[in-house]
N, C-alpha and C positions, 0 to 999 in steps of 0.2 A: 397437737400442733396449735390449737385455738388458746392453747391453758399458756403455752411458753409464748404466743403471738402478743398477747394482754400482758404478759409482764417484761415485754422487748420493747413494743410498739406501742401498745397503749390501746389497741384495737382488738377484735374479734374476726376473724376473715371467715366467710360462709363457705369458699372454698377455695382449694389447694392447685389439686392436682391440675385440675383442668382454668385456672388460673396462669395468666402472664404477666402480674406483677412481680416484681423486681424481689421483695420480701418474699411471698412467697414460693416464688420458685428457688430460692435460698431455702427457705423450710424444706422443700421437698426433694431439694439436691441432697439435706443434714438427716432427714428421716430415716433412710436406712441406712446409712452410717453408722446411725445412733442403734439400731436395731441388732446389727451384726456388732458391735463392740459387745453390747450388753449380751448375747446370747455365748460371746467368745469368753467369758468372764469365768465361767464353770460347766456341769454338767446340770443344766436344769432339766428338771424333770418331765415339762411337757414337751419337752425337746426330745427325750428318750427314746427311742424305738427298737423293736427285737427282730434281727431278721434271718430268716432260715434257710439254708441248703442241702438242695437233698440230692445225695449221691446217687452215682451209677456204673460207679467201678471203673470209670474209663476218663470224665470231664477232670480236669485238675483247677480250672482259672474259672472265677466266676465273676460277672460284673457287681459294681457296687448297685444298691442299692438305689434308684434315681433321686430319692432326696438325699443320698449319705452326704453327710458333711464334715465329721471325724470320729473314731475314735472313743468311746468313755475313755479318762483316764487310767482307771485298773480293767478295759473289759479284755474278754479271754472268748477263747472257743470252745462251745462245747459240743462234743460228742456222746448224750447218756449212753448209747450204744454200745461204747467200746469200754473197756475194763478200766482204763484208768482215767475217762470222762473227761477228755478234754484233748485238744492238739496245742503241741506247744508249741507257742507262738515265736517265730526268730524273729529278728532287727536288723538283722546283718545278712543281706543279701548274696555273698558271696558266697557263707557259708551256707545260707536255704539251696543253693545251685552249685556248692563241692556236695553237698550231703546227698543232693538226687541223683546228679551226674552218677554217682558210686553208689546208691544205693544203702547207703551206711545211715537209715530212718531212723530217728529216734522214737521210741515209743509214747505213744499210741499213731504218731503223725506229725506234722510239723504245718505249719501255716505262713504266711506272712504277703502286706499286701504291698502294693508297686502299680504303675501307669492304671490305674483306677478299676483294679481286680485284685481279688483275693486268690494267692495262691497256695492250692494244696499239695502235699508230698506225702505219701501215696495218697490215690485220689480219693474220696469217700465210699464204701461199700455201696450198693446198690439196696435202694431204703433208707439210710441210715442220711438221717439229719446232722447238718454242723449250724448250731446259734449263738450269736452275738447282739448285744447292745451297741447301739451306737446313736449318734448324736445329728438327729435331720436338720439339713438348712432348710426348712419351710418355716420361719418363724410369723409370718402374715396369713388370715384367716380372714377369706371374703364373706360378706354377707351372706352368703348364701352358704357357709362351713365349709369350702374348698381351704386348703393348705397351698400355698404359695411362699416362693422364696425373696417375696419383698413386696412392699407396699405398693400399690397403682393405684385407690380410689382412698379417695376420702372417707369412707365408710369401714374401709379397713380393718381389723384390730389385732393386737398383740396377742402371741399365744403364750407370752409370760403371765401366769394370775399375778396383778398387781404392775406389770412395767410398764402400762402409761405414762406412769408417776415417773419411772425412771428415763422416759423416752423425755418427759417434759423437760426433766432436769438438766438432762444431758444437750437437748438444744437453745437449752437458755445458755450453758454453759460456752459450750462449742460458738453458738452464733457471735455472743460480746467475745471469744476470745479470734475469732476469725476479724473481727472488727477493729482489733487490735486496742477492746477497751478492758478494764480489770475482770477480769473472770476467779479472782481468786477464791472467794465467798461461794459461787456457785460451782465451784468444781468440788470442790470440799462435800457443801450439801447432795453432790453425784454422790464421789464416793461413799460417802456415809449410810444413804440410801442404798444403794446396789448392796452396800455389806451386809445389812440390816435384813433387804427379804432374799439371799443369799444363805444366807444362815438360814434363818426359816424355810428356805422351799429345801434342803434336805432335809426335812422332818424332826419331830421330836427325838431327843436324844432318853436312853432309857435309861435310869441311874440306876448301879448297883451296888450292894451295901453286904460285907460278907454276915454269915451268920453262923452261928458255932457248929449247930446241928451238919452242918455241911460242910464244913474248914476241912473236916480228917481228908475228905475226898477230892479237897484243890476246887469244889464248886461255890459258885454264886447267884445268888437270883433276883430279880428286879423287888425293889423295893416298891410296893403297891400303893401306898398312901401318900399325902401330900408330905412335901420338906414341911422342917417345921418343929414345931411344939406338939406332939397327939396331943397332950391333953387340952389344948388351946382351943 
């Protein structure tokens, strides 16, 4: 907020939140705005969380999660327990509630969620764990390491490694264009930024390179050395 104040205002402000100037209670109306945009952008990773349920033969609805907030894009249910490790996941509700109604389960189980529970078909054995990934809205970390789902002090900080930079950019952006002055320059430098440690925070990518020894078999394996020239 200090980094985006100096190149709006021309100033430094020593604080925000508990501040009633006019600037910055704009800053801190745009702050998690900016926060929730950037964390809606993908699946990042310190957003990630795995969480478990454990049957008892009898519970089918279980509540979410008190941070859940969506969803991974590919995540799935898993059951190691059961033989084919997993419950299939519906989308279509009418058909998760013809299938139960009649009993007509598809193998191993069926899942799917609605009013802010996960519903099982048949319910989980007793013991047997169902886990998923999913995506917490706690993106604020108090001084003191608590998870919170938005900023309240100035001391604050992001749980993205690296989205300061993204938070700065984006209310430089947002403020000049709420101002109704050119923001074209700086929404650009947003985007370009978020794409940038986006791609990075899903990690390095593993190149692989076929090798003869191993074609007959349809395998491949990571190439271990740098791109390039070896003999270089």
């Amino acid at each position: 907020m200090q980094s985006a104040a100096i190149r709006l205002v021309g100033r430094r402000p020593s604080v925000f939140f508990s501040s009633t100037d006019q600037f910055e209670t704009e800053i801190v109306d745009l702050v998690n705005e900016a926060a929730r945009d950037i964390c809606a952008t993908q699946d990042w990773q310190a957003l990630t969380k795995v969480a478990t349920f454990t049957g008892d033969s009898t519970q089918e609805d279980f509540d979410a999660p008190s941070d859940y907030q969506r969803q991974l894009l590919d995540a799935d249910m898993q059951d190691l327990n059961n033989w084919a490790w997993g419950y299939c996941h519906m989308t279509d509700l009418n058909q998760f509630l013809y299938r139960k109604a009649r009993g007509f389960e598809p193998y191993p189980g069926a899942w799917i969620l609605y009013g802010g529970q996960f519903h099982f078909s048949p319910a989980p054995p007793t013991g047997q764990t169902a886990t998923f990934p999913y995506i917490s809205k706690n993106f604020a970390i108090a001084n003191d390491g608590a998870a919170k789902a938005e900023f309240t002090r100035d001391d604050d900080s992001f749980i993205i490694d690296g989205g300061e930079r993204l938070l700065t950019l984006w209310l430089i952006w947002r403020w000049r264009e709420n101002k109704k002055l050119d923001a074209t320059g700086d929404q650009e430098n947003f985007v370009k930024a978020i794409s940038e440690l986006g791609s990075k925070d899903a990690g390095s990518r593993v190149i692989r390179s076929n090798w003869s020894g191993l074609n007959r078999y349809n395998w491949v394996r990571a190439w271990p050395w740098e791109l390039g020239n070896p003999g270089g």
